[in-house]
N, CA, C and O atoms as a MOPAC input file, in Angstrom:
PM7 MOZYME 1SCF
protein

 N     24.72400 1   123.14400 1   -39.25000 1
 C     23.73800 1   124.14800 1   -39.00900 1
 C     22.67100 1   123.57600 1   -38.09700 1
 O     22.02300 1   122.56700 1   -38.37300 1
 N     22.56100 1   124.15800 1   -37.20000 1
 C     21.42400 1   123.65700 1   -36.21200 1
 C     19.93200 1   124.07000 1   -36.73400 1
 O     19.68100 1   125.26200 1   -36.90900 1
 N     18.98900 1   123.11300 1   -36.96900 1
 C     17.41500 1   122.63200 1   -37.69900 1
 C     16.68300 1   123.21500 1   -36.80500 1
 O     15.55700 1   123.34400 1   -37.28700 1
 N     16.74700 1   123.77600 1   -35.40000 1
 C     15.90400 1   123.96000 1   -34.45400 1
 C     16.14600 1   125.91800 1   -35.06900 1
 O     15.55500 1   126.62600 1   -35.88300 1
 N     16.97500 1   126.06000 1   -34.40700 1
 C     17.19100 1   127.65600 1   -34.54000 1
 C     17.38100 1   128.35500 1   -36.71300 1
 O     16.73600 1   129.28000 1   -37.20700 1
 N     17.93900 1   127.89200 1   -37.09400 1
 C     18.64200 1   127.77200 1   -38.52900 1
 C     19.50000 1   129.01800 1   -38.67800 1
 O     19.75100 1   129.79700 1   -39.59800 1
 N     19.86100 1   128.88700 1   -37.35400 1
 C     21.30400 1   129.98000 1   -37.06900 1
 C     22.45700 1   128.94400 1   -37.30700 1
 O     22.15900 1   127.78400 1   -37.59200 1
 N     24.33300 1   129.50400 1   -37.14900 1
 C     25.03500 1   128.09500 1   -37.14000 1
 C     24.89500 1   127.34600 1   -35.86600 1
 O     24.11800 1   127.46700 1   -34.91900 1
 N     26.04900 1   126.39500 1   -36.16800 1
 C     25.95800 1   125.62100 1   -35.10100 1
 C     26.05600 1   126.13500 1   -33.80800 1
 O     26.57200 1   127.22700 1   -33.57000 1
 N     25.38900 1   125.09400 1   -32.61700 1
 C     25.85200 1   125.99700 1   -31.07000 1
 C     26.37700 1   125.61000 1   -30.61200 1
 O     26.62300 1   124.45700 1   -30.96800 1
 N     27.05600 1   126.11300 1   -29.43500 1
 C     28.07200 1   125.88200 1   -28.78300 1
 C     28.98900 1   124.47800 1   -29.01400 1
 O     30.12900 1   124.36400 1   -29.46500 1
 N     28.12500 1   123.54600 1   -28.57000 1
 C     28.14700 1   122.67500 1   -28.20700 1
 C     28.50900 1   121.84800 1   -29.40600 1
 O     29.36900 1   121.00300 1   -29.16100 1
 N     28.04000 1   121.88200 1   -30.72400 1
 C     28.07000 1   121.42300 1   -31.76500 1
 C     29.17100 1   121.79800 1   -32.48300 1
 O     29.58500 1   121.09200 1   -33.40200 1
 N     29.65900 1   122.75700 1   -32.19400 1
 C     31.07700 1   123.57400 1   -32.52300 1
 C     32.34600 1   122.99800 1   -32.19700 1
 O     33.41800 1   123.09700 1   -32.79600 1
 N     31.92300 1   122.11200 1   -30.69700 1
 C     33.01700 1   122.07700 1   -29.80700 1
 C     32.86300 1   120.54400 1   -30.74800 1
 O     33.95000 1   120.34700 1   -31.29200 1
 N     32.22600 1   119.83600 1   -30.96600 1
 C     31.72400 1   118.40800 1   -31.11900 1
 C     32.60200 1   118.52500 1   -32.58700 1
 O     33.55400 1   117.78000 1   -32.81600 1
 N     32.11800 1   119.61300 1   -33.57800 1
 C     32.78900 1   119.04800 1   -34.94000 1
 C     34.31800 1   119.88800 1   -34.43500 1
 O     35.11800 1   118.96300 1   -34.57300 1
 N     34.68100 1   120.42000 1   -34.21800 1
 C     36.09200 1   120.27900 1   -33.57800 1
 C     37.01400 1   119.05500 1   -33.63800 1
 O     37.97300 1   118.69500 1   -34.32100 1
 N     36.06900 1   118.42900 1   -32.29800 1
 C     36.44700 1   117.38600 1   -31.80700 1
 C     36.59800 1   116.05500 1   -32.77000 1
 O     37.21200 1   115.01200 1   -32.54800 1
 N     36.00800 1   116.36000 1   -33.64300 1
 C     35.94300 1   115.06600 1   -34.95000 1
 C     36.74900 1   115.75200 1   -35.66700 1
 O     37.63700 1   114.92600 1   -35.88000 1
 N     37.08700 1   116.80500 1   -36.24800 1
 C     38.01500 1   117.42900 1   -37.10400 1
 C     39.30000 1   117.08800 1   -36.68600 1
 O     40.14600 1   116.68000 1   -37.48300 1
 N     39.54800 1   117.25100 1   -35.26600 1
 C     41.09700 1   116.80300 1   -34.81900 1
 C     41.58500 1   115.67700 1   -34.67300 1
 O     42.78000 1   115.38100 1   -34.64100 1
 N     40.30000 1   114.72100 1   -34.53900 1
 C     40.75800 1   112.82100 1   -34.24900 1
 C     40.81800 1   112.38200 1   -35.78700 1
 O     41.55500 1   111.44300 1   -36.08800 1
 N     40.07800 1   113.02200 1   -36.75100 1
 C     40.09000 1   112.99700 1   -38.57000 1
 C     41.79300 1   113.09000 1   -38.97200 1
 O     42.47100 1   112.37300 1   -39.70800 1
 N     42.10600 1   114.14200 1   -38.25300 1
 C     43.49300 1   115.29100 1   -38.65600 1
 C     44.51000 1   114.21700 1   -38.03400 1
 O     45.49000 1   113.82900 1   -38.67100 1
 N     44.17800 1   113.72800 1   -36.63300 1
 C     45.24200 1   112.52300 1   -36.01200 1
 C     45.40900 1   111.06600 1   -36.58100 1
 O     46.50400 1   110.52600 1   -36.42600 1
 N     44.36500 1   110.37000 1   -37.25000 1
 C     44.48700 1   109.82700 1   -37.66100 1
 C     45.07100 1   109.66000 1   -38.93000 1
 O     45.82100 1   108.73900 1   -39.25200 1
 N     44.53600 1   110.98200 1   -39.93100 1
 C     45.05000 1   110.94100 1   -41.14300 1
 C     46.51800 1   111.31900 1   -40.77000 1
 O     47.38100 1   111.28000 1   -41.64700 1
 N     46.69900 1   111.53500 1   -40.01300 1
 C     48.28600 1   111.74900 1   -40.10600 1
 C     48.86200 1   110.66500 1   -39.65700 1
 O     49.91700 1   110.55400 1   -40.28200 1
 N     48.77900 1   110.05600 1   -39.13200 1
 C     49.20000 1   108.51400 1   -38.31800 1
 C     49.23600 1   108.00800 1   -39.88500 1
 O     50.34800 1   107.91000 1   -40.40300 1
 N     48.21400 1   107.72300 1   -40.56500 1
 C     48.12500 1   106.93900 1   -41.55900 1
 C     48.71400 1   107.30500 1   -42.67200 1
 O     48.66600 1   106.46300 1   -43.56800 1
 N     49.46200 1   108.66500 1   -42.99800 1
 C     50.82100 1   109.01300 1   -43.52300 1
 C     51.64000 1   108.43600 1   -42.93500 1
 O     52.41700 1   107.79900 1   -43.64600 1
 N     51.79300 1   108.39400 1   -41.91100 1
 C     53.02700 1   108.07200 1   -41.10100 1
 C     53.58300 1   106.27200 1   -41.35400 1
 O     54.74900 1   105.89700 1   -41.47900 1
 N     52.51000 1   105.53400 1   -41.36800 1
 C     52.28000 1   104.64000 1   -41.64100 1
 C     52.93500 1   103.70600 1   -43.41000 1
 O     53.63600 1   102.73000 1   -43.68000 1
 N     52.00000 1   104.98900 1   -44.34100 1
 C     51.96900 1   104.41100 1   -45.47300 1
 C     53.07700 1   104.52500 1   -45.94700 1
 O     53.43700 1   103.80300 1   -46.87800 1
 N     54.27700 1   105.95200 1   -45.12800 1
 C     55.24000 1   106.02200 1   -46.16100 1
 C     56.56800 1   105.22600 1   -45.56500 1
 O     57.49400 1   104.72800 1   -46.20400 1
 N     56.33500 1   105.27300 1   -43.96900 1
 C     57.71600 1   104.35600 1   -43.61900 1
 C     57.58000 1   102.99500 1   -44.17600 1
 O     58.51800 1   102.42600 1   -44.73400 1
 N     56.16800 1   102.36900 1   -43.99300 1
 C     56.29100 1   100.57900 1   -44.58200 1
 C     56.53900 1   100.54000 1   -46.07500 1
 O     57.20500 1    99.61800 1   -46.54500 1
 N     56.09200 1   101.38700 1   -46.75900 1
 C     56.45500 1   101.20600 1   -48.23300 1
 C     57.75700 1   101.64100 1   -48.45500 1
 O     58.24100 1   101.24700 1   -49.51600 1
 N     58.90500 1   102.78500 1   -47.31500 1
 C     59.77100 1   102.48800 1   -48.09800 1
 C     60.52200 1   101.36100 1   -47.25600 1
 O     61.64200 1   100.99200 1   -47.61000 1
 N     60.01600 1   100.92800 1   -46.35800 1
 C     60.92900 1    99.42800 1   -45.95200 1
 C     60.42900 1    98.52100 1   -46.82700 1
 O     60.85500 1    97.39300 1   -46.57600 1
 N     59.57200 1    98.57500 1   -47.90700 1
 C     59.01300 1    97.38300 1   -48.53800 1
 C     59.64000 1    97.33900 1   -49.70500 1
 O     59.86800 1    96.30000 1   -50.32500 1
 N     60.08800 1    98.99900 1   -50.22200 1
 C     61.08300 1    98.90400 1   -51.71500 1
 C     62.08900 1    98.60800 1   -51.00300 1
 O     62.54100 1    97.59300 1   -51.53200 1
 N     63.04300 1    99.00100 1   -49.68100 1
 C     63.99300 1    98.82000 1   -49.53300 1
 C     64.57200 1    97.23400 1   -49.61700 1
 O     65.54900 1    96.72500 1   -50.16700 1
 N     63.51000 1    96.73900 1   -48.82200 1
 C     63.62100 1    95.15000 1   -49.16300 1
 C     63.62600 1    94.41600 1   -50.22100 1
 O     64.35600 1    93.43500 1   -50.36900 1
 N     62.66800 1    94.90900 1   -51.18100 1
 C     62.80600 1    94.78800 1   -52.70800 1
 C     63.91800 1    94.57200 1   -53.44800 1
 O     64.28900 1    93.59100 1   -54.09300 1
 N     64.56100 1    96.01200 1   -53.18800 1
 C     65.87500 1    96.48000 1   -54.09800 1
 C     66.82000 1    95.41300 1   -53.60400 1
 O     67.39000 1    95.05400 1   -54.63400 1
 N     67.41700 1    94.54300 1   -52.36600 1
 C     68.11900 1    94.20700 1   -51.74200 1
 C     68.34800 1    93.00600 1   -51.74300 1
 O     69.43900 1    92.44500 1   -51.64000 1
 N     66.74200 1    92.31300 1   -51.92700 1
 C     66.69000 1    91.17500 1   -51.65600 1
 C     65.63200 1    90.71600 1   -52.82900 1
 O     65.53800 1    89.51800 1   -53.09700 1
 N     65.22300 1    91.21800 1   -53.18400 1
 C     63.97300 1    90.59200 1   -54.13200 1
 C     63.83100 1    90.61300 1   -55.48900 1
 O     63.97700 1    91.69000 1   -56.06600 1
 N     63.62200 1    89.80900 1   -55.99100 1
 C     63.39400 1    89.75900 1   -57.41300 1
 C     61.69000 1    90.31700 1   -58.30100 1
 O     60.49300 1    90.04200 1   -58.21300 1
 N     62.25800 1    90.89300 1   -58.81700 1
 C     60.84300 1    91.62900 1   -59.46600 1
 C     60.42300 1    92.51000 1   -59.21900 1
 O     61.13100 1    93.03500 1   -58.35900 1
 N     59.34900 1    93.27800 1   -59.52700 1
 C     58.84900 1    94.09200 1   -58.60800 1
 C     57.73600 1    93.71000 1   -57.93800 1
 O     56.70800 1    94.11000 1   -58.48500 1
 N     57.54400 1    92.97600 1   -56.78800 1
 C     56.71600 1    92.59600 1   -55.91300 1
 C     56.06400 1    93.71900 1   -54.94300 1
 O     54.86600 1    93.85100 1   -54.69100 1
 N     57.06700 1    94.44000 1   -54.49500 1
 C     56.72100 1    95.36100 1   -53.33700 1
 C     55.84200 1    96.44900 1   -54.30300 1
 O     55.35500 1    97.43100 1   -53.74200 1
 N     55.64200 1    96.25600 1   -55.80000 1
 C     54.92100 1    97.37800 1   -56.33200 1
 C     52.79800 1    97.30400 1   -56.13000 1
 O     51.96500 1    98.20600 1   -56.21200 1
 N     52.67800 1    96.07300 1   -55.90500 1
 C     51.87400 1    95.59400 1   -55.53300 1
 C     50.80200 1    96.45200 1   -54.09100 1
 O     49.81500 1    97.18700 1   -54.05600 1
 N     51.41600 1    96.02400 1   -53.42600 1
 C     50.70200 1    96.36800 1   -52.14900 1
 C     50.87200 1    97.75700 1   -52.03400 1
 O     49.98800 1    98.33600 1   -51.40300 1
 N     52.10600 1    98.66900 1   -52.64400 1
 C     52.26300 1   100.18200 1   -52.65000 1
 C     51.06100 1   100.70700 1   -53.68000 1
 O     50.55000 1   101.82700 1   -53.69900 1
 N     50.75700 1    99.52800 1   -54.55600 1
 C     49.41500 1   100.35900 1   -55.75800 1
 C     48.02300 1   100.13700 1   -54.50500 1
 O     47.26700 1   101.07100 1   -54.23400 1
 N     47.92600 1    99.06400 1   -54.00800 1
 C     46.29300 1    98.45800 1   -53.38300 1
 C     46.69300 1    99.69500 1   -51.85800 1
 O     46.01300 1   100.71900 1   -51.91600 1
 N     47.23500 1    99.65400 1   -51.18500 1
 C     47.85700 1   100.63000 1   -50.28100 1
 C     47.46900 1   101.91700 1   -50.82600 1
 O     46.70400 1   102.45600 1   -50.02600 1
 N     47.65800 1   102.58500 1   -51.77700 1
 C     47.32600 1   103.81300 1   -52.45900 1
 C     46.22500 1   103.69400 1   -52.61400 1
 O     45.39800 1   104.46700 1   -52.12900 1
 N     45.96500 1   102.77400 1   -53.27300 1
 C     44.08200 1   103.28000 1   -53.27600 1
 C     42.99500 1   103.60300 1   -52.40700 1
 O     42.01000 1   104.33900 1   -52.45600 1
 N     43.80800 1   102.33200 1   -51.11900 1
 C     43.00600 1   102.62600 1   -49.90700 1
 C     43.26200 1   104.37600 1   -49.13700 1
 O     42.45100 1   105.04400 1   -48.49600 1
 N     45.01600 1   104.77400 1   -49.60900 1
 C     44.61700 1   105.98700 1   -48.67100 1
 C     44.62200 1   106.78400 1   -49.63700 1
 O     45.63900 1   107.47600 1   -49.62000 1
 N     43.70200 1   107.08000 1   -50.77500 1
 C     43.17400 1   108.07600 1   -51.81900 1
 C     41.54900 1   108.47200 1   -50.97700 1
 O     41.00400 1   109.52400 1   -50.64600 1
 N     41.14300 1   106.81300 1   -50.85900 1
 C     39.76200 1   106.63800 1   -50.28300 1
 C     39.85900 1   107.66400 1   -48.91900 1
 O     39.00400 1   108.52400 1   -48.70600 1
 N     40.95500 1   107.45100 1   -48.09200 1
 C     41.13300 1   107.67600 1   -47.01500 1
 C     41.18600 1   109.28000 1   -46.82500 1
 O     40.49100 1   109.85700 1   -45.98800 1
 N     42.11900 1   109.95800 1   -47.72500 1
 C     42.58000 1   111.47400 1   -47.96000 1
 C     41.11200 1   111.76700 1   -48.23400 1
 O     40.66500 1   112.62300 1   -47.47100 1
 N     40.28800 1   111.31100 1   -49.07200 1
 C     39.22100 1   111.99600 1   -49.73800 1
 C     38.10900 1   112.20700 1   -48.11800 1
 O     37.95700 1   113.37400 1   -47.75600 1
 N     37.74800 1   111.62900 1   -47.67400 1
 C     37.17500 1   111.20900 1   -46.20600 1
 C     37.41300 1   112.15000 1   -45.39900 1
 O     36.56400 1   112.77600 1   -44.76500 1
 N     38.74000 1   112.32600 1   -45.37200 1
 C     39.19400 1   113.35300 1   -44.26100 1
 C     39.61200 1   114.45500 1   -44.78900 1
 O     40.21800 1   115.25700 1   -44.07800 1
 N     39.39300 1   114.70000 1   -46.03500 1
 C     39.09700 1   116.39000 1   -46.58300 1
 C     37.94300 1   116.80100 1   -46.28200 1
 O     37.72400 1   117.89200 1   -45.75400 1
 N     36.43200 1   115.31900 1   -46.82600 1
 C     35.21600 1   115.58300 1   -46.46300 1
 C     34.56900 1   116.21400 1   -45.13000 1
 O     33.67100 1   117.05400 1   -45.07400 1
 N     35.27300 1   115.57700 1   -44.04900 1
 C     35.33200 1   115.57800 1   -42.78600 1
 C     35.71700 1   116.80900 1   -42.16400 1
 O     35.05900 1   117.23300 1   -41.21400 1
 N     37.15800 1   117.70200 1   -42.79500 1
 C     37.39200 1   118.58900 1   -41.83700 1
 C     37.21800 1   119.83800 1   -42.75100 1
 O     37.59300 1   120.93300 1   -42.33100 1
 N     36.52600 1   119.68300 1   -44.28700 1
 C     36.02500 1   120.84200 1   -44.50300 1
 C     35.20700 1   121.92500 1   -43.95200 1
 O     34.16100 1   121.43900 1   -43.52200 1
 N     35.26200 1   123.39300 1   -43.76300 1
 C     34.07500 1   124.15000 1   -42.76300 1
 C     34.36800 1   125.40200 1   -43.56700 1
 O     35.27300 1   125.54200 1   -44.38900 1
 N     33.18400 1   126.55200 1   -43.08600 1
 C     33.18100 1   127.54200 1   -43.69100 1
 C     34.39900 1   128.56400 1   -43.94100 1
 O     34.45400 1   129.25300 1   -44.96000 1
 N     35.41300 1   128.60500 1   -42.88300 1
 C     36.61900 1   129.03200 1   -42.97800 1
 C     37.85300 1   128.77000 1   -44.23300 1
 O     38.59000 1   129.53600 1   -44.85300 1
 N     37.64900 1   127.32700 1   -44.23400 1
 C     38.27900 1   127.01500 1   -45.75200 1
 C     37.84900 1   126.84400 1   -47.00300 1
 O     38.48500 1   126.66200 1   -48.04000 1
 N     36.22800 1   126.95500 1   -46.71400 1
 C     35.77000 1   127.19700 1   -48.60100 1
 C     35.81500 1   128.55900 1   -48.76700 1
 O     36.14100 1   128.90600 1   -49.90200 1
 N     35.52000 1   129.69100 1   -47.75100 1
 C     35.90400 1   131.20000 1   -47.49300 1
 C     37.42400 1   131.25500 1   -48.28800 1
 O     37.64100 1   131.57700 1   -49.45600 1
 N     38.07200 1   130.96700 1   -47.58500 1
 C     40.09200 1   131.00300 1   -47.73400 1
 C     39.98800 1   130.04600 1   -49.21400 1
 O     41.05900 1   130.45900 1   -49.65900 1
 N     39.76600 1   129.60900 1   -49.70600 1
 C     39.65400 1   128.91200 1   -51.36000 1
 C     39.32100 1   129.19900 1   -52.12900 1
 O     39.97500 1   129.06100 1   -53.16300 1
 N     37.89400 1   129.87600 1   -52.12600 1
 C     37.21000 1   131.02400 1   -52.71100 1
 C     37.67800 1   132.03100 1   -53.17100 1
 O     37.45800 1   132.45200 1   -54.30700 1
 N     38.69000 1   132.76000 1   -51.97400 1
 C     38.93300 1   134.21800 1   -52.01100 1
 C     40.76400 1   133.39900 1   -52.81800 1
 O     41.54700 1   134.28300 1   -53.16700 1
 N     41.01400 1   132.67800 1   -52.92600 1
 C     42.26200 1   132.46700 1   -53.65600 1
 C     42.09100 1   132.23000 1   -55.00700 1
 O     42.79200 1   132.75000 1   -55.87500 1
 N     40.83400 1   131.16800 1   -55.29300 1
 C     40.61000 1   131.16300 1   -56.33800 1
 C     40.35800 1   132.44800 1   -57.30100 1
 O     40.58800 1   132.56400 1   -58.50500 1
 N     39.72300 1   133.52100 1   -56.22700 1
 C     39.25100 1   134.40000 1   -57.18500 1
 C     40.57100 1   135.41600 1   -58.01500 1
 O     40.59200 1   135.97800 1   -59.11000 1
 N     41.59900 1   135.30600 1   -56.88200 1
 C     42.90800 1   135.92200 1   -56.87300 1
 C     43.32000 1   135.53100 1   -57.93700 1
 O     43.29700 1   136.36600 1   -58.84200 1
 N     43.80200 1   134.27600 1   -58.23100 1
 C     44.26300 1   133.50500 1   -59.04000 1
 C     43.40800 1   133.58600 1   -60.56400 1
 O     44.09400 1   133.18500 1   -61.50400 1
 N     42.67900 1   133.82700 1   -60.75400 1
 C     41.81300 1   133.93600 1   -61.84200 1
 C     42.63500 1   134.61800 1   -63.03500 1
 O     42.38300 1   135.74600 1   -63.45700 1
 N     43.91800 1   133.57000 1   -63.65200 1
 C     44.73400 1   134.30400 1   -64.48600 1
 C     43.91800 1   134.35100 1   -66.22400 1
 O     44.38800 1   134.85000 1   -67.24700 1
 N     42.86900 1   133.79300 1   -66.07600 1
 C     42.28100 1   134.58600 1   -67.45100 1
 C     40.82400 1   135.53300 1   -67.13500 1
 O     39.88100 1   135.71300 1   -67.90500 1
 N     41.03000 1   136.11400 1   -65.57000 1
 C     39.85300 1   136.71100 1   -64.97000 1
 C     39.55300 1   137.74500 1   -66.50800 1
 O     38.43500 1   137.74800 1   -67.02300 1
 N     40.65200 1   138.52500 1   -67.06200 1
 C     40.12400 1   139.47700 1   -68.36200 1
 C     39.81000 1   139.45400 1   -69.25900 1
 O     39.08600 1   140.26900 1   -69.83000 1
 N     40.31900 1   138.39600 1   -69.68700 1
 C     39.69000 1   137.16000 1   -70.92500 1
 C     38.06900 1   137.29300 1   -70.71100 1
 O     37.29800 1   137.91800 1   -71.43900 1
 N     37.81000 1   136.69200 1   -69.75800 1
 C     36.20500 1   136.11000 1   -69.04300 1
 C     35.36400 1   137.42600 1   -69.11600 1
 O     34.23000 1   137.59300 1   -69.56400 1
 N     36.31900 1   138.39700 1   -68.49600 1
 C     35.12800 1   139.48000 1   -68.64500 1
 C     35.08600 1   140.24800 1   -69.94000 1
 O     34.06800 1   140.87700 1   -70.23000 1
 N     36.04900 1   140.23400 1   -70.66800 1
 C     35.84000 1   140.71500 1   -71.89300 1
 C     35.14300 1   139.98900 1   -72.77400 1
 O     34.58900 1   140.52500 1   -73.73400 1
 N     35.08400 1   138.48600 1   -72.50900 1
 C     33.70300 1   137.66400 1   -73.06500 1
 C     32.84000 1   138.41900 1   -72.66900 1
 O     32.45500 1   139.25600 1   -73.48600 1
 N     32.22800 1   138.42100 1   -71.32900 1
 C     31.25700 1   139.06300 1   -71.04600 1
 C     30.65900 1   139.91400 1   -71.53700 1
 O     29.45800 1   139.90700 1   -71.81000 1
 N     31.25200 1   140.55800 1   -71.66800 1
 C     31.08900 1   142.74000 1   -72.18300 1
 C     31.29200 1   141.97600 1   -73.77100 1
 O     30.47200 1   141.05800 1   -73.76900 1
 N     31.82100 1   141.97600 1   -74.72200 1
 C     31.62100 1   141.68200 1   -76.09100 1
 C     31.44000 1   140.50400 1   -76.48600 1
 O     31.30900 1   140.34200 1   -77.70000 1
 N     31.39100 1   139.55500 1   -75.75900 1
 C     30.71600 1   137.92500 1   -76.21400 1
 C     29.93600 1   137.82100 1   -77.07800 1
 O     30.04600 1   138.59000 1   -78.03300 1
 N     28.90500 1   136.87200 1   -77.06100 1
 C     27.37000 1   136.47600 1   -77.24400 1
 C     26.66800 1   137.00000 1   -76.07600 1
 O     26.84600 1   136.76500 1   -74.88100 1
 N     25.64200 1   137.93300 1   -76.80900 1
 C     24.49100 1   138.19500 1   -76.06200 1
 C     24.66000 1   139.69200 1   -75.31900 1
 O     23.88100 1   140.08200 1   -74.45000 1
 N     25.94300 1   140.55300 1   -75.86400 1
 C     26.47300 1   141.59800 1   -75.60200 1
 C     25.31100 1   142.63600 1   -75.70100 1
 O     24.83100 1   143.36300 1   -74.83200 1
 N     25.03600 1   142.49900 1   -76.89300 1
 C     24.71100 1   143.66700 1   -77.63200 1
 C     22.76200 1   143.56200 1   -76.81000 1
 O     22.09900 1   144.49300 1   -76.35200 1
 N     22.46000 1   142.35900 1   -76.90300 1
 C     21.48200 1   142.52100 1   -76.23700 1
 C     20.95000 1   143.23200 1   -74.64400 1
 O     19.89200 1   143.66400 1   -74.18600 1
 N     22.29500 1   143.05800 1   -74.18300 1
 C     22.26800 1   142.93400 1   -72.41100 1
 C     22.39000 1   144.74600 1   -72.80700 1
 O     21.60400 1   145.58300 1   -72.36200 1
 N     23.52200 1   145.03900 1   -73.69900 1
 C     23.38100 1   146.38700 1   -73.85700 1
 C     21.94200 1   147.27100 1   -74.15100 1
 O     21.85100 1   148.37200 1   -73.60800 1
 N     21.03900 1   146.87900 1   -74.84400 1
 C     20.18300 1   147.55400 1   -75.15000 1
 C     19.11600 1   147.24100 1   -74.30100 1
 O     18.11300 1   147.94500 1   -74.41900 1
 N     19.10200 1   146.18600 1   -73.32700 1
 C     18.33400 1   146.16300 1   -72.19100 1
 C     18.55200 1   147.09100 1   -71.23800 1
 O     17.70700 1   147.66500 1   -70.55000 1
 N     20.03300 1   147.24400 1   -71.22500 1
 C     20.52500 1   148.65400 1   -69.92500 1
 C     20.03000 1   150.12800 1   -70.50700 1
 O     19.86600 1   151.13200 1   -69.81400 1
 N     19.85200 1   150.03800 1   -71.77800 1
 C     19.83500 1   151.32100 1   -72.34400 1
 C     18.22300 1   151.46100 1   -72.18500 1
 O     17.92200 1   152.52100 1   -71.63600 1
 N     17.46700 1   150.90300 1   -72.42300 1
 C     16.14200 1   150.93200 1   -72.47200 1
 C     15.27200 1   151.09800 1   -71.12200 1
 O     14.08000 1   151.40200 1   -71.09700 1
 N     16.11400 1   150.83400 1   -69.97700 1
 C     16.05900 1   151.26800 1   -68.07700 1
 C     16.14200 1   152.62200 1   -68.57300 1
 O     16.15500 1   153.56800 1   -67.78600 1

């Protein structure tokens, strides 16, 4: 959000988080690309040649780093378009949405909210 105007971003700033959203999106994908061919040449080598489970090692410290990594580049290329599109799924999805509102309407605090409407 641009601090000068407190309209959204402009032009320019649009084009800019773009531009970081897609080198975020290239990298995190490189770094799939990465984590899953060497780890499975690392079990493959394992199974073949190695005793123990050694290669389980660097596939756990490896994971942690790209948990760190996934989390970063969700942070990164989140924008109003996909908490919009998440929102409106979540709300879809709301498989005890009738449950919730029938709390609502006869819960705790029913009878009160009722006689507040009645008393308007």
């Amino acid at each position: 959000m641009s601090a000068a105007s407190g309209a959204g971003p402009s032009g320019g700033e649009s084009s800019e988080i773009a531009d970081r959203s897609a080198r975020a999106r290239t990298v995190y994908r490189w770094h799939v690309a990465l984590f899953i061919g060497i780890n499975v040449a690392l079990q493959l080598l394992n199974c073949f040649f190695g005793s123990g489970w050694w290669a389980f090692w660097p596939l756990a410290a490896w994971g942690v780093v790209f948990l760190i990594h996934f989390m970063r580049y969700k942070a990164a290329t989140v924008d109003e378009s996909w908490v919009d599109e998440r929102t409106a799924e979540l709300r879809i999805k709301s498989y005890d949405r009738d449950h919730i509102e029938n709390i609502a309407a006869h819960g705790p605090g029913a009878a009160a909210r009722e006689s507040d409407v009645r008393k308007k």
